[in-house]
Each structure stands twice: as C-alpha cells, then as structure tokens.
C-alpha positions as CSV (number, residue, x, y, z in Angstrom):
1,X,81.6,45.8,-9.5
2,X,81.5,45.3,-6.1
3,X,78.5,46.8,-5.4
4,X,76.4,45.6,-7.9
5,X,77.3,41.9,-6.4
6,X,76.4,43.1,-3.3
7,X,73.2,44.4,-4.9
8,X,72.5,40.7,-6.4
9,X,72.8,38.9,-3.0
10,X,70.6,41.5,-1.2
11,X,67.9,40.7,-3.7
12,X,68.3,37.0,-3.7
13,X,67.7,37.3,0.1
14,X,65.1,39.1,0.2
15,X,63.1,37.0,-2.1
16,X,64.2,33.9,0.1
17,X,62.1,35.6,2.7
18,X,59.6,36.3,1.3
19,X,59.2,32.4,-0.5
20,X,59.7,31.1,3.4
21,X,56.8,33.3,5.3
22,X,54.7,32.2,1.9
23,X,55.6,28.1,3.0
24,X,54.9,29.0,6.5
25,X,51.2,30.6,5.9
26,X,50.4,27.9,3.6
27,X,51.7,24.9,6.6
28,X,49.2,27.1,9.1
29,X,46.3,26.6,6.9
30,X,44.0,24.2,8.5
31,X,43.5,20.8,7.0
32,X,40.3,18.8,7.0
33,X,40.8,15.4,8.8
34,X,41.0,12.7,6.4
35,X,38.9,9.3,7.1
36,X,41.3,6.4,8.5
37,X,40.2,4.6,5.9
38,X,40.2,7.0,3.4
39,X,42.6,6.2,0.4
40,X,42.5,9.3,-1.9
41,X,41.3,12.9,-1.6
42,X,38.5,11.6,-4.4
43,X,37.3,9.4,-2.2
44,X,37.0,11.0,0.9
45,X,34.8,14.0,-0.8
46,X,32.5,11.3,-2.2
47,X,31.7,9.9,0.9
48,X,31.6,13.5,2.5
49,X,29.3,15.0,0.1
50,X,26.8,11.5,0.5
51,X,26.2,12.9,4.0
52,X,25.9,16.6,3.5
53,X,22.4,15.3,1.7
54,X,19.9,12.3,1.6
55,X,21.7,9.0,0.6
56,X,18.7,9.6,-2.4
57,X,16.3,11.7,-3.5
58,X,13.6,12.0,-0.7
59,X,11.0,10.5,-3.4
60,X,12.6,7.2,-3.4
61,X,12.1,6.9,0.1
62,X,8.9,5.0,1.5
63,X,9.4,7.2,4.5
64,X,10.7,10.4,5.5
65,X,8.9,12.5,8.0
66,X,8.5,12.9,11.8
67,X,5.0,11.6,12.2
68,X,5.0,8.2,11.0
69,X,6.7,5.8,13.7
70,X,9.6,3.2,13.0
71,X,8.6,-0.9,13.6
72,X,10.2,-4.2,13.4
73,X,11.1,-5.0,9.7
74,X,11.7,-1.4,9.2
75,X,14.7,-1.0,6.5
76,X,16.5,2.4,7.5
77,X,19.4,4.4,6.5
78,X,21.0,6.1,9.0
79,X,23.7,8.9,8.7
80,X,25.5,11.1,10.9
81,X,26.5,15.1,9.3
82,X,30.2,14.8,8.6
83,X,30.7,11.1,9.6
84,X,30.7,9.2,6.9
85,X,32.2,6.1,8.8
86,X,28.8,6.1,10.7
87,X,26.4,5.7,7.8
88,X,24.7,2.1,8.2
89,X,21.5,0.9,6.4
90,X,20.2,-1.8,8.7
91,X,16.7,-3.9,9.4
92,X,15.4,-2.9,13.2
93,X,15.2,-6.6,14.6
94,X,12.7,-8.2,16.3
95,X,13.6,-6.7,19.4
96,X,12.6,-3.9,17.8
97,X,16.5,-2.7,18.4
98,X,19.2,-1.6,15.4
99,X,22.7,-2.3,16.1
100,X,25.1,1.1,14.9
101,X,29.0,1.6,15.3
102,X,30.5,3.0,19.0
103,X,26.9,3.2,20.6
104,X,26.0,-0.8,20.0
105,X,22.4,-1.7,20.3
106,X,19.3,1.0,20.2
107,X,15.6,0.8,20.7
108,X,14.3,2.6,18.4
109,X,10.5,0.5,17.3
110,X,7.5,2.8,18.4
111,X,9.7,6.3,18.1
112,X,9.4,8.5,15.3
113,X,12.2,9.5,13.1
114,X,12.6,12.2,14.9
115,X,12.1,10.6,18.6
116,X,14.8,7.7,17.3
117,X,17.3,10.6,15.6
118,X,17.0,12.3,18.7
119,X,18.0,9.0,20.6
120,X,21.0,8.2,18.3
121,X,22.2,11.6,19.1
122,X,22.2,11.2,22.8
123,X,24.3,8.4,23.0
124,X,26.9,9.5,20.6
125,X,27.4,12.7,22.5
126,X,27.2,11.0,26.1
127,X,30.0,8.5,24.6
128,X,32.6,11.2,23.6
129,X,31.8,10.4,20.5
130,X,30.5,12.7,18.3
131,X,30.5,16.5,19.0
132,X,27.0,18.0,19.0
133,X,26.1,15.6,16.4
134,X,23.2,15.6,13.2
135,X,21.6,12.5,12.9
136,X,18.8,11.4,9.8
137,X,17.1,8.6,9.2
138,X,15.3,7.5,6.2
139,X,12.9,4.4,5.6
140,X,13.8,2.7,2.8
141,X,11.2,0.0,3.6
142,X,8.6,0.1,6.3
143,X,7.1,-3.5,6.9
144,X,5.0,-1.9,9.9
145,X,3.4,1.5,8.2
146,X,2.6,-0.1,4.4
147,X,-0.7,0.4,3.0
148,X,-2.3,-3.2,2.2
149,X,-5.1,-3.4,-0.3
150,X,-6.7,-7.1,0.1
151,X,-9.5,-8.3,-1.8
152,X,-10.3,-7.8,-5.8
153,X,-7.9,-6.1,-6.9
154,X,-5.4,-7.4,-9.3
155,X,-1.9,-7.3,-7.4
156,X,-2.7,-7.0,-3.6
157,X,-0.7,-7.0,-1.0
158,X,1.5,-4.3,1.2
159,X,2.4,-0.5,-0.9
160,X,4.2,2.1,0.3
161,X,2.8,5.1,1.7
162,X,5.4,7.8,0.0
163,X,4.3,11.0,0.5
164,X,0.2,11.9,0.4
165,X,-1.4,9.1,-1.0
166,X,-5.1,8.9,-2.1
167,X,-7.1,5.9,-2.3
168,X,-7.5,5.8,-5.9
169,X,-3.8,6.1,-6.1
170,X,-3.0,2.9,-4.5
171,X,-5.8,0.9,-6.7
172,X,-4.1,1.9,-9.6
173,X,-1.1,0.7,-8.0
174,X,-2.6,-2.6,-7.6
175,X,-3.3,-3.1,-11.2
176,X,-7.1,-1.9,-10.6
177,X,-10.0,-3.7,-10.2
178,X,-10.7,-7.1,-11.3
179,X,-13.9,-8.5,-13.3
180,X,-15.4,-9.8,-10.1
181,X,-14.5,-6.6,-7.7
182,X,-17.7,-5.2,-6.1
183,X,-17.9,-1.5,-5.6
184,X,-18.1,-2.2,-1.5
185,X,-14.4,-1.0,-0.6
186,X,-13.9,-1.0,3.6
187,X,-10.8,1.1,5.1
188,X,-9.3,-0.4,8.7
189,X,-7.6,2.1,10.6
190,X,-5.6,1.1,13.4
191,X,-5.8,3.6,16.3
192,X,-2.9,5.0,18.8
193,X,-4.2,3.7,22.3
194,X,-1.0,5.7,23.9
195,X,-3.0,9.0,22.1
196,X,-6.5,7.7,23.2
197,X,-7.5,7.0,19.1
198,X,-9.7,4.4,18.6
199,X,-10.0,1.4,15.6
200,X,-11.5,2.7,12.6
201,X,-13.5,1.2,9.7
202,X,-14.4,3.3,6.7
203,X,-17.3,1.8,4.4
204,X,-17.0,3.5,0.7
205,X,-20.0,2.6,-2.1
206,X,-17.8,3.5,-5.3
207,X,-19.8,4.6,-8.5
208,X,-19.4,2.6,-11.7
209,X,-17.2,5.1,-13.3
210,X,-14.0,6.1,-10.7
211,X,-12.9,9.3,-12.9
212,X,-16.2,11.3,-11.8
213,X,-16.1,9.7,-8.0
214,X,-14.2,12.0,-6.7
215,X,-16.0,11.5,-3.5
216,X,-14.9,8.6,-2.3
217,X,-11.2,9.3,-3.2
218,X,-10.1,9.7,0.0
219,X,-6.6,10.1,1.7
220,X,-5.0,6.9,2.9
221,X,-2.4,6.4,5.7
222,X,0.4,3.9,6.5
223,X,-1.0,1.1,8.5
224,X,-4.8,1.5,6.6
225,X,-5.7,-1.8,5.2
226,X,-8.2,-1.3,2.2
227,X,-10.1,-4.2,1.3
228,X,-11.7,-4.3,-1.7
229,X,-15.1,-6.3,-1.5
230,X,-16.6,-8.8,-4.5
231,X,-19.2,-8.1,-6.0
232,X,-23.0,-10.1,-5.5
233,X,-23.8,-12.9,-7.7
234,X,-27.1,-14.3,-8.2
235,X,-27.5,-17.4,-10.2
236,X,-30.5,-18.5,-12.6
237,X,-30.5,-22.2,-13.7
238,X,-33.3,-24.4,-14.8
239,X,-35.0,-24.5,-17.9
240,X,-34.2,-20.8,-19.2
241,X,-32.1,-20.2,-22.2
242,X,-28.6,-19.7,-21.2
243,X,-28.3,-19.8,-17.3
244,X,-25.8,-18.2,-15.9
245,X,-24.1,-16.4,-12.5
246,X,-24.7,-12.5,-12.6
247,X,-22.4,-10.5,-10.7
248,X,-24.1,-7.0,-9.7
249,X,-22.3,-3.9,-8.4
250,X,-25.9,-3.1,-6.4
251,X,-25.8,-6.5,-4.9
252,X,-29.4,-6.2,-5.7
253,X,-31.8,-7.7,-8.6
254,X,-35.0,-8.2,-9.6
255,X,-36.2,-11.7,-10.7
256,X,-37.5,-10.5,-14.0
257,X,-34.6,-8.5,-14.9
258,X,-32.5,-11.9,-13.9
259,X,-34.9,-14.0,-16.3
260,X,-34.0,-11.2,-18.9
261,X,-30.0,-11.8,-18.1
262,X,-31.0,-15.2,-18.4
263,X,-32.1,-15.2,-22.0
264,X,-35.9,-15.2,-21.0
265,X,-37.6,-18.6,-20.3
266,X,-38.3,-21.5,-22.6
267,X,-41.7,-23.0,-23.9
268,X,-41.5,-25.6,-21.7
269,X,-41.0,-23.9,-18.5
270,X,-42.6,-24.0,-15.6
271,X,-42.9,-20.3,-14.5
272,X,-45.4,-21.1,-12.1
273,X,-43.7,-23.0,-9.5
274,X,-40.3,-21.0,-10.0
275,X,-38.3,-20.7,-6.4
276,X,-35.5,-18.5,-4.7
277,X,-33.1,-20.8,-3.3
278,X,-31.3,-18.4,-0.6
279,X,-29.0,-19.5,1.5
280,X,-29.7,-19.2,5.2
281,X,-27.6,-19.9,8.5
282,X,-30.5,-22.3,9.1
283,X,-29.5,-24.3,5.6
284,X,-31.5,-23.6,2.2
285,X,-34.8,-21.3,2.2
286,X,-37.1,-22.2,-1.0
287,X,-39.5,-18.9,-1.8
288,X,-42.0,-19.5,-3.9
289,X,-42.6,-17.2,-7.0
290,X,-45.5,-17.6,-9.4
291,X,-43.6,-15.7,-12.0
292,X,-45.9,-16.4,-14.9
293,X,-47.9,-14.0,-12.6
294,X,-45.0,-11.7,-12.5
295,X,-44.5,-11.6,-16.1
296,X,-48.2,-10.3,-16.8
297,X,-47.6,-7.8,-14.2
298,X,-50.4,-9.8,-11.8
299,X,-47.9,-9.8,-9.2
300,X,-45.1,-7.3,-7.9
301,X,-41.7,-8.3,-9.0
302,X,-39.8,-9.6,-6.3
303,X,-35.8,-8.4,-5.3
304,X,-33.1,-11.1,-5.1
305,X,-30.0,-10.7,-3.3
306,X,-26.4,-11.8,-3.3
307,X,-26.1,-15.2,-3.5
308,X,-29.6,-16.3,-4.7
309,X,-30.3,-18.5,-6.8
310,X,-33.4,-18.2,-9.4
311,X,-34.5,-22.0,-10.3
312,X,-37.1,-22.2,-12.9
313,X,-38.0,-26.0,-13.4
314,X,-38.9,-27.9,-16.6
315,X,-42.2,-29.2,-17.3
316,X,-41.7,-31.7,-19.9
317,X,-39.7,-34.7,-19.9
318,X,-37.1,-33.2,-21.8
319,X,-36.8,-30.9,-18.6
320,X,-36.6,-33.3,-15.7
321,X,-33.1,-32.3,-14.9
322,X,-34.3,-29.0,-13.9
323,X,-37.2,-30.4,-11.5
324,X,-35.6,-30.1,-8.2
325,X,-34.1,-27.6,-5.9
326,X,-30.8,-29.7,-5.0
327,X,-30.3,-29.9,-8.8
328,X,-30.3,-26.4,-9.1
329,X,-27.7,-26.1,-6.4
330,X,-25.4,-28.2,-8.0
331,X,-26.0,-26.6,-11.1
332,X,-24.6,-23.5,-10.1
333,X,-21.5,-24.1,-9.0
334,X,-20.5,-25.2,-12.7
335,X,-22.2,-21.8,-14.5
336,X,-20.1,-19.1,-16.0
337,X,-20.3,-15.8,-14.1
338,X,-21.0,-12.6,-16.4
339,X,-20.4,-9.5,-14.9
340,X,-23.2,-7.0,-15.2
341,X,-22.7,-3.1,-16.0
C-alpha cells in the first residue's frame, strides 16, 4: 500500500515538471511589439498587413514609378515597412516640403520617388529612429505631372498619367472630339534643363477615321499638354440658297465646292462680281472672283482658306441686302455652322 502511494506522488511530480519547463518555453518565445496605440491583436495585424503591401492596388495610383518627379500639389502616401504609426497621406506644400512624424519637415518637390524615399530614409535612421528602414511612396494625385488636353474636346482639362498612356487614350478620356474639333492636334513637351532636354512641340494631322490612324497614336507623358485644334470655317452668305459656315477638317476649299455646300446660287445672283472677304492683319482683303466664269470652267477654281468668307451679291432689288461687303461680314457672324465630312 505504501508503495503504490509512493508510486502516485512520484508520478504527479514528474508531470509537474514537465507542465513547468512547457510554461517556461512558451514565456521565452518572442513576442512581436504591439503598437502603443494598438487596442486589440485584430487591430494591430490590420494595420501591419496595410504596410507589408501598397495602401491599394498599384492601378489606382496616378503614380508609382521612379522616373516621374514629385511637385507642389502632389497628394502622396507615404509608409514605412513595419511602422504603421508612420503611414501619412499628405499634400507637398508650396514650399515644395511634406511635414512626416519624428523627422518634421522634408523637401521633397523635384526628387523622384525614389530620390525622396531615399531622403525619408536618411533622416529616420540618422534620428535613432527607425532601424535600416523601407520607405514607399505613392501618388495618389500629381497636380505637377497630369496630362492636360485643351482645346475641342469634350471634357478638357488635367488626366492622370497611370501607367503607359497613348494619345488616343486620353481623347477618349476626354469624352472625344467635339463637332467643331479640327484634326490639327499639337503636343507641348516641357524639357529637363538640369538633363540638357529642350521644349518640345509635336504637330499631328489626324485622319477622319481614328480606328485606322494608328500613326499618330502616339505615347504621351505627365507634364505633355495636348491641344486639340478647331477646325477651319469658311462662310458663304449673299444671295445663295441656304448660306451657311462650313467647317473643314483640310482647312482648305474650293469656291465652287463652297457654292455647292451652299445650295448653289440663285437666279438673281450676281456671280460675276462675287468676292473673298479674308481677313488680314492689315484689316479686310476683298478678291475678286468672276465665278460665272468659274462655273463654265473659263476660269480656274480658286482655294479658300480658314476663315473666308464667300459673298455672292444680289442683283435685283429683292437682293440689295446682299450688295455690300460689310453686310456680308455681319451676316456671318449669325449663320449656322455645318460641319463637313
């Protein structure tokens, strides 16, 4: 009896033991560091895992590569690998400066994202802050390196440049073309005087149908301004059938295929002493055109160009508004304008 009690305590002892050395691996475990500010285990991962990767997909962002530099109005995100209470999305100032936790102000207009990362990183470790730290920074918003289409399209203004970008692309962006939109399209590219590049302008002639023009579907960059031009408008008034204002992707027409545009002329014109009013930095230049002549092929048609206007007077009193050349002008201010395919 004896020795089975005996037997019982040895056996309760031994796995006392062995349950204390198991307590004492488990306390000598290491621990990750909680946040100060953390309030739950939940919580701490969350904000953990938002650093270990993008604070969003890289798609969303306008900006995310080491050539493109940083500029006042820039929105970026900031983070530091394993610091979650060092993540800040902030606007660089006009000072061209961003204001971060422990390391105050920093310059960082003019640097890439890589120069400015680079930066950030300096400071935290010269501090005694952060322990061969891993900076990122993402553009959320870049006010400096948009693209900006100006002109006729339907929604201009600045786009973001995400990713490769065509020039196509950022039409359609802009709600295309509009009715008056000429097929002129100029690209201004600013140079890098620090890398010895030089202003650029880019003059495109689209074709009438963008699908096939694959051409002139060239790659655009942040800081390109595209401006999309208007097209030419010649104007016939007078005694003609239905004047009008023609727009012309060409910005070039002949007079006869204007007169056709036109309607043709009436019985009571007076082909003969028809004019092309062009405007001139010297004021209004009358041409003379004998386009009775014209029409029975007595005389070579002659070319208009943007902004003339064809004025075919009357020759009976029914016609006597259309007699002068100031009339015309006025005229064709008040005309509807028909786009021409």
């Amino acid at each position: 009896m004896v020795g089975r009690n005996r037997r019982y305590v040895l056996r309760s002892l031994h796995l006392f033991v062995v349950g204390l050395c198991s307590f004492q691996l488990f306390a000598q475990t290491p621990v990750a560091p909680q946040p100060a500010n953390a309030t739950n285990p939940a919580q701490s991962s969350s904000a953990q895992s938002s650093l270990t990767q993008p604070p969003s997909s890289p798609s969303q962002h306008l900006l995310a590569n080491s050539n493109v530099k940083l500029g006042v109005g820039d929105l970026i995100e900031i983070g530091v690998f394993g610091v979650p209470d060092l993540a800040t999305k902030t606007r660089i100032g006009g000072s061209g400066d961003v204001y971060l936790p422990l390391i105050d102000y920093v310059h960082v207009a003019d640097l890439t994202t890589d120069e400015a990362q680079a930066v950030i990183e300096k400071r935290l470790v010269d501090g005694g802050f952060v322990r061969d730290p891993h900076v990122s920074i993402f553009v959320d918003e870049s006010a400096s390196q948009a693209i900006t289409l100006v002109g006729e399209v339907n929604r201009p203004g600045p786009y973001p440049a995400i990713g490769e970008r065509r020039l196509f692309d950022l039409i359609s962006a802009a709600g295309g073309l509009t009715d008056k939109a000429g097929r002129n399209v100029t690209i201004e590219r600013r140079g890098d005087p620090g890398q010895g590049d030089h202003d650029q302008k880019i003059d495109l002639q689209l074709s009438s149908n963008l699908a096939d023009d694959t051409k002139n579907n060239v790659d655009v960059y942040p800081g390109d301004t595209i401006i999309v031009s208007r097209a030419g408008i010649v104007y016939v008034v007078g005694d003609v059938n239905h004047p009008s204002g023609f727009m012309i992707e060409d910005n070039g027409i002949s007079v006869l295929k204007a007169l056709a545009l036109a309607g043709g002329s009436t019985r009571t014109s007076a082909l003969s002493k028809t004019k092309i009013l062009r405007q001139t930095a010297s004021g209004t230049q009358e041409i003379p055109i004998n386009l009775k002549k014209v029409l029975y092929a007595k005389a070579p048609d002659v070319p208009m160009v943007k902004g003339d206007i064809l004025f075919i007077p009357g020759s009976s009193a029914k016609a006597a508004a259309y007699r002068t050349a100031d009339a015309a002008v006025s005229m064709s201010t008040a005309l509807a304008v028909v786009a021409v395919h």
